[in-house]
N, C-alpha and C positions, 0 to 999 in steps of 0.2 A: 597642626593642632586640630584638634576634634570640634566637633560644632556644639558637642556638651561640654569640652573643658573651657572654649570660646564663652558660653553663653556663663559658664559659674563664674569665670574672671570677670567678666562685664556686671553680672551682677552684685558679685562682693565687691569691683570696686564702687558701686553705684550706694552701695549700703556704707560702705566707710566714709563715703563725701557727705551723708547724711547723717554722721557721727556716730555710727556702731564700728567698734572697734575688731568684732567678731574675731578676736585671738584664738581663740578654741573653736570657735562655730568654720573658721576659715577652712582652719587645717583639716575637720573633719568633711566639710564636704569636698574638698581636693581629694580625700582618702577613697571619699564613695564616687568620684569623676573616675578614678583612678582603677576600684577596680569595677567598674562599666567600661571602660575602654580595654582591661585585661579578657572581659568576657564579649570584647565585640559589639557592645551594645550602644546604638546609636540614640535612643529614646529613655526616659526612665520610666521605670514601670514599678506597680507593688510589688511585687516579686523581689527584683535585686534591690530596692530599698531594704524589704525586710531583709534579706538574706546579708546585707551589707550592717544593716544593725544590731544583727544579736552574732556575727562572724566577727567575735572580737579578739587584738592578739594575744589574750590573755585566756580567751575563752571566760568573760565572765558570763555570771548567769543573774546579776544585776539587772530587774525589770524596770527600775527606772535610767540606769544607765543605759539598757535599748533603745527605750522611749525615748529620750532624750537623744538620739543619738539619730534616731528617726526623723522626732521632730526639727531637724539641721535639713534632711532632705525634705519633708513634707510644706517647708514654709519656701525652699527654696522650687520645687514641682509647682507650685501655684505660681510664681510669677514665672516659670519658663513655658506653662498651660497655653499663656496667650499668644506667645510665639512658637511654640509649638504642640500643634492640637494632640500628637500623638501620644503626646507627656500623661501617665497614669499618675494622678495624686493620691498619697496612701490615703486610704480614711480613717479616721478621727478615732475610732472603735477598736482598728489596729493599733497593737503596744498605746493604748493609752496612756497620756502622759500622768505620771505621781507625782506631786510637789513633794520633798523633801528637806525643809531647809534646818540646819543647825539651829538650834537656840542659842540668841546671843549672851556673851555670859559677860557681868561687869565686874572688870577685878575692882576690889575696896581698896582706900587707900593705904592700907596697910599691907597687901601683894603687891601693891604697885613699888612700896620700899625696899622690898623684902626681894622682887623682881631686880632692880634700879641697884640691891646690896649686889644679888649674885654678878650683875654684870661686873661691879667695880673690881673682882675678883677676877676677872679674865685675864690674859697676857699676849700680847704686850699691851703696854699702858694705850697705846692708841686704840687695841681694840675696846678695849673697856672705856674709855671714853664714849668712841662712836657708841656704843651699845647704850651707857648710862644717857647719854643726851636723846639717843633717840626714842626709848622708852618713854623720856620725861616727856616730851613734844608729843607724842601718839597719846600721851595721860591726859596734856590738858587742854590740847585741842581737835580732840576727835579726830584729825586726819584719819586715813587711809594709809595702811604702810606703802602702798606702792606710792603714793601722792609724797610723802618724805621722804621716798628712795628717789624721786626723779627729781628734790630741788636740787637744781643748780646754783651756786655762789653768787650769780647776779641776779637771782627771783629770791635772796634773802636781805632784808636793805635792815638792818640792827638800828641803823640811826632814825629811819621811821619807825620800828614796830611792825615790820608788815613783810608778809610772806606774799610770796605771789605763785599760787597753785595754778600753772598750764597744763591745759588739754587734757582734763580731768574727765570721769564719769560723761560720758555723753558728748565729749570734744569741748565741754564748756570749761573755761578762766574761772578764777576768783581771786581774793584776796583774805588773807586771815592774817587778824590782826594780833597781836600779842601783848598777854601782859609783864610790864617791866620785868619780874621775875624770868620770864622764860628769856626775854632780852639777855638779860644778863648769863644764864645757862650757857645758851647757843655764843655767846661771844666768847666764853669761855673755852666753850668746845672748839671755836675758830681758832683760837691764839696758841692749844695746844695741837692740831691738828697741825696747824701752819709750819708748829718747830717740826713736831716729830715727822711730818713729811711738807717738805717746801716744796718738791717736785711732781707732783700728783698725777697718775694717767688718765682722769677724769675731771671734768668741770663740776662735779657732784659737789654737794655739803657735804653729807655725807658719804664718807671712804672709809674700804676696809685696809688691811695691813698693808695691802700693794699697791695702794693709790689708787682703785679703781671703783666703781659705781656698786654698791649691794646690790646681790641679786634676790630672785625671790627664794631660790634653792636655799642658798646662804643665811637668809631668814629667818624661813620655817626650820631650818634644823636647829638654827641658834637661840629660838626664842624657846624649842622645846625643851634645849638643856640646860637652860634657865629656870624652866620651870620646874624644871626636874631638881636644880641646886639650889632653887629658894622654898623645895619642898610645897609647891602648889598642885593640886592634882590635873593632869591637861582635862579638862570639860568643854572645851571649846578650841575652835582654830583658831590660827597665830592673829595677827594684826591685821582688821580686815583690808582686802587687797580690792584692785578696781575693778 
């Protein structure tokens, strides 16, 4: 192993103990270990960072997806600077970083019906279940779709009202409470999950048609032809994710 693949492993796991989950920041700097060791290169320097950040395999020509892409390597040069002097940190002035973020957009209650109709439309009945239930929970209590793609059957207790969101945003717990209505949804959605699949290959609430956990792929495609069959324009991304 390399003394620079050594020092990113020790470091990303140092940052995930302190609750960054770094899913994409991970991969990308393993991407830029990877090719510094394809070029020999024992030290990081400005040079193969840039060259590492706009050498994308798509070739884009996205100025904030460089920068960003930079700033994965330039935050991680500053803490390998002190263990090693040789380390060049890009500066600040290169690829500057652009904030870019979506605006958030609120569906009114009336897309959210009109959303909540097109799923009950879907086939088979299980999926249109999963879909109608979990649209209604993302409506009325703000979750995070990835936060209700990862409840488990025993972090949902129906007979208290109370969901139990683990290793959220930041590695932090919570609790979300519920009102009777949604109560009553979600035991609904239990009872008919239960028949249509008793054998399920996942501990998940919610499950797609093969018993298994929704992914984020699975999602994004389904929530957009949703949106597409209850005739909303997409203006925004799916169900925000962690």
């Amino acid at each position: 192993m390399s003394t620079l693949r050594a020092a990113a492993e020790d470091y990303l796991a140092m940052r995930r103990a302190l609750g960054f989950k770094l899913t994409t920041q991970g991969r990308q700097l393993m991407s830029f270990i990877e090719f510094c060791e394809a070029r020999g290169a024992g030290h990081v320097t400005t040079e193969l960072a840039l060259a590492w950040a706009t050498q994308t395999v798509r070739d884009s020509s996205d100025e904030v997806y460089h920068s960003r892409r930079l700033m994965v390597v330039r935050i991680f040069a500053r803490h390998l600077a002190a263990l090693d002097p040789a380390t060049e940190v890009p500066p600040e002035h290169v690829l500057p970083h652009h904030y870019r973020r979506i605006a958030p957009y609120l569906y009114s209650p009336g897309e959210v019906a009109a959303l909540m109709a097109a799923a009950g439309r879907l086939a088979p009945p299980l999926r249109a279940a999963t879909w109608q239930t979990l649209i209604g929970l993302l409506a009325v209590t703000g979750m995070r779709q990835s936060e209700a793609r990862h409840l488990d059957r025993d972090q949902v207790d129906l007979d208290a009202g109370v969901l139990t969101i683990a290793n959220s945003k930041f590695g932090k717990s919570r609790q979300q409470f519920l009102h009777p209505t949604t109560v009553a949804a979600l035991r609904g959605y239990q009872r008919r999950r239960d028949r249509w699949c008793p054998a399920p290959a996942a501990p998940s609430f919610f499950i797609s048609t093969r018993g298994t956990r929704l992914n984020t792929h699975t999602i994004t495609h389904a929530f957009a032809a949703l949106l597409d069959d209850a005739g909303i324009a997409a203006r925004a991304a799916p169900p925000a994710a962690a």
